[in-house]
N, C-alpha and C positions, 0 to 999 in steps of 0.2 A: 368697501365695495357693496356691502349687504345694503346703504342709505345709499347710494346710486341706482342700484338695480328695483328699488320700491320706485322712486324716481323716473326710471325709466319705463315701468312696469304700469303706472298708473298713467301715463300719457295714454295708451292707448287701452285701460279700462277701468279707470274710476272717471278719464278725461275725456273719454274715447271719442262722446260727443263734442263735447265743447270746446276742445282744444286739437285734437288728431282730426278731425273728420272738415273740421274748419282749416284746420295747415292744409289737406289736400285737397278742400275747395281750392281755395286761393291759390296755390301753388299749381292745378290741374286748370283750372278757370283761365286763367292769364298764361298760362303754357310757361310758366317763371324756369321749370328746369327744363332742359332738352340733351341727349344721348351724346355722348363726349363732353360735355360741360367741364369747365375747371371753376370752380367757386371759392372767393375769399368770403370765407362767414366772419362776418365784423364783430366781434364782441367788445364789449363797451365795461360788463361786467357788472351791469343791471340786469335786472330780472328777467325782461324781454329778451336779449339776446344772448341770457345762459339758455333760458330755455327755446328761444329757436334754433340752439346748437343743439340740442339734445334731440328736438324734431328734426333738424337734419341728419344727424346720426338713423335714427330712427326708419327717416325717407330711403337714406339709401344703403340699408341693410333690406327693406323690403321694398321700397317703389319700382316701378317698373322700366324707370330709366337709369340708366350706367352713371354716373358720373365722380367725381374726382372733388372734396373739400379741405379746404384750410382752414384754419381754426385761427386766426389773427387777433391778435390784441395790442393796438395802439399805446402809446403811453407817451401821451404829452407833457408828464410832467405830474403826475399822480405824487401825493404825500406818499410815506411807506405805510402807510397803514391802508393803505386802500388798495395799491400794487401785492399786498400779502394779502389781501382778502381776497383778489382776484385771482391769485393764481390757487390758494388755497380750495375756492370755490369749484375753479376746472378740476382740481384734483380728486374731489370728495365727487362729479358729476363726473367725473373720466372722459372729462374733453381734453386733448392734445393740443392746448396751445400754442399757438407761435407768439412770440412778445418783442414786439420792436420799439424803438424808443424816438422820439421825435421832441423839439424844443418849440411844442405850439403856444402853450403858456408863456415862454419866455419871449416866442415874438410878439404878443401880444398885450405882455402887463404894461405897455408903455403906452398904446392907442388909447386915445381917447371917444373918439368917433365912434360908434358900433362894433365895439371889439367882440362882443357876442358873436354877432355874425360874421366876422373874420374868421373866428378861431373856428367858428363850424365850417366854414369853406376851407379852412389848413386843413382841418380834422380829416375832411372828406378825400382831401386831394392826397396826401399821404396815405388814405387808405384804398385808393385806386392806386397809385404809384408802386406801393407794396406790393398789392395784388397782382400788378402786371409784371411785378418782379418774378412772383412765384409762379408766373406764369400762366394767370388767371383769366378769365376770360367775362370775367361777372362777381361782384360783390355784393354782400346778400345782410340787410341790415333789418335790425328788429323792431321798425314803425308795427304797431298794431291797427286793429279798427277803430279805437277810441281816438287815435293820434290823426286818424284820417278825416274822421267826424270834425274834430276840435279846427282842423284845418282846414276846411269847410266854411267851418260858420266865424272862424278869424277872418278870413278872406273876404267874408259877407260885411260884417260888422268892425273890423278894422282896416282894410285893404279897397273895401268899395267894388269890390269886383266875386266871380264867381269862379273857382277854382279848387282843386283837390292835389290831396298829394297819390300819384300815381302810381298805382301798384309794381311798374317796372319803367325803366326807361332807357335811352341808351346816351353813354356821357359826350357831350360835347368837344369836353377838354381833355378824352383822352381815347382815341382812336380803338374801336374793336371793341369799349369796355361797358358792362352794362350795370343798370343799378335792378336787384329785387329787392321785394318786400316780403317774406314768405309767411308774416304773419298778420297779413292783412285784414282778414277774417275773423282772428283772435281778438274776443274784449277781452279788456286788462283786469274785469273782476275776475276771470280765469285763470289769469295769468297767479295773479295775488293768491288766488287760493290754492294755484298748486304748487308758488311759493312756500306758504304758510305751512301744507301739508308737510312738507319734508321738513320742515324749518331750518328753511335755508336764507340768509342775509345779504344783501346784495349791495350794492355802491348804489349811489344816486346820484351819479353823473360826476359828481367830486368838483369843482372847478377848483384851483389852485389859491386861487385869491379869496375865495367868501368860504371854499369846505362846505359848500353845499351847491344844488344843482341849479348854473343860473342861467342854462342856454341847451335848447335841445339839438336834436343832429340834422335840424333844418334850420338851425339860425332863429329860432323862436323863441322869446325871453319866459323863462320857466313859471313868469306870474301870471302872461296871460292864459298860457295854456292853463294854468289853474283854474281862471274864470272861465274859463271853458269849461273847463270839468264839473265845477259847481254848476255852471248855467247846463248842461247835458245832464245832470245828478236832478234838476228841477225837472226835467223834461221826461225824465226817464218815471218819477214819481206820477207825473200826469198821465202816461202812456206808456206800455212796455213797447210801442212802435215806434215812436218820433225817432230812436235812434236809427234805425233802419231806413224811415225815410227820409231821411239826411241823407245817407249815406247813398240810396236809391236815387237823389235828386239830381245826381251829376251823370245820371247813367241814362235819363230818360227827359232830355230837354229837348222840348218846341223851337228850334227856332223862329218859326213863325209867330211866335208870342215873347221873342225875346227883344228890345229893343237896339239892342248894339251890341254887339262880337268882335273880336278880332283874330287873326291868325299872326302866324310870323310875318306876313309880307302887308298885308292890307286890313284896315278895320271898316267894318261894315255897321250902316244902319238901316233899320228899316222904312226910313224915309227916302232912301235910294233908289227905291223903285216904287213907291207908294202910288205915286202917278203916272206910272207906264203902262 
């Protein structure tokens, strides 16, 4: 209890900046909780989302809204060795796990086609499914601000288009249910070092097949987000700003100076009106 309670102690004063004051940007900025909420906190059993269960814990012993959390952990198919670090880990950080079990690896070791992103679309759908079980009303996963950035400039430079991954949204495929990010805020060298601090070990995503992390929880294949990371690790040496305004650039666009857009119903250019 005594390496929990440092644990928890230093989020809000060795981290106070860089980790607590950024959770309640992000979570106060985007209005992420609201008064009756019921929340599945998704843990995965990575670093990020042990510890935005410990800032949930945290939120709402002192935030100023009411709300109600679950502590879930999926298990598509984990080795035991990673399933016991997992659970081991909540117990040494005194989060109250719930652990369900699901056969996403096994639907999936047979695809050929983009089974990455299959098994993160199972992953995700099971983890609303669950939630709505326990009677949730919002599921709350550990993207950070780096994972928002990387998603940015993949979008730019592999996808040909301009997009983010967005701090909340509400699901399509399942009625009432909403997705947060409550760590949106958080860069992940904070995260690492108040890992490190406690020296605490965490999984890295495990996949079934390779025993190591080969698809994020957007369907993202773990190499590029690598070059991502190096290409932001180059960026970040040139400037302590470029990362910011990355992140700032999806928040403050011209349309008037953008050439083509679309919504869900129509795409638009700006030769559409150019001579009217």
């Amino acid at each position: 209890m005594e390496k929990c309670r440092e644990a928890e102690r230093s989020i809000i004063t060795t981290y106070r900046k860089s980790i607590w004051r950024k959770f309640l940007e992000g979570v106060e900025k985007y209005k992420m909780i609201k008064e009756g909420d019921r929340i599945a906190v998704c843990i995965s059993g990575g670093k990020d989302s042990m510890l935005m269960a410990k800032c949930m814990q945290e939120y709402k012993r002192h935030g100023d809204n009411r709300f109600d959390a679950e502590y879930i952990v999926m298990d598509p198919g984990y080795n035991a060795e990673n399933r016991r670090r997992i659970i081991e880990n909540a117990s040494t950080l005194n989060i109250p796990v719930r652990i369900f079990n699901t056969d996403v690896f096994s639907s999936v070791e047979n695809v050929h086609r983009n089974p990455c992103s299959l098994c993160a679309r199972m992953r995700r759908g099971c983890l609303y499914s669950e939630a709505k079980r326990l009677g949730c009303n919002k599921i709350a996963l550990g993207h950070h601000f780096d994972d928002v950035i990387e998603t940015i400039l993949m979008g730019m430079l592999y996808g040909a288009q301009i997009q983010t991954m967005m701090p909340k949204l509400r699901s399509s495929a399942h009625e009432g249910m909403e997705l947060i990010r409550p760590m949106y805020m958080i860069k992940e060298k904070n995260i690492i070092a108040w890992a490190k601090r406690h020296e605490l070990k965490f999984i890295q995503c495990a996949c079934r097949f390779s025993e190591s992390c080969t698809v994020t929880d957007d369907g993202i294949s773990s190499s590029k987000r690598q070059e991502m990371k190096e290409l932001i690790k180059k960026f970040r040496q040139t400037s302590p700003y470029i990362d910011m305004n990355i992140f700032n650039s999806v928040q403050d666009i011209n349309l008037k100076t953008i050439i083509g857009y679309h919504d869900e119903k129509k795409n638009y250019n700006f030769m559409d009106n150019y001579d009217v």
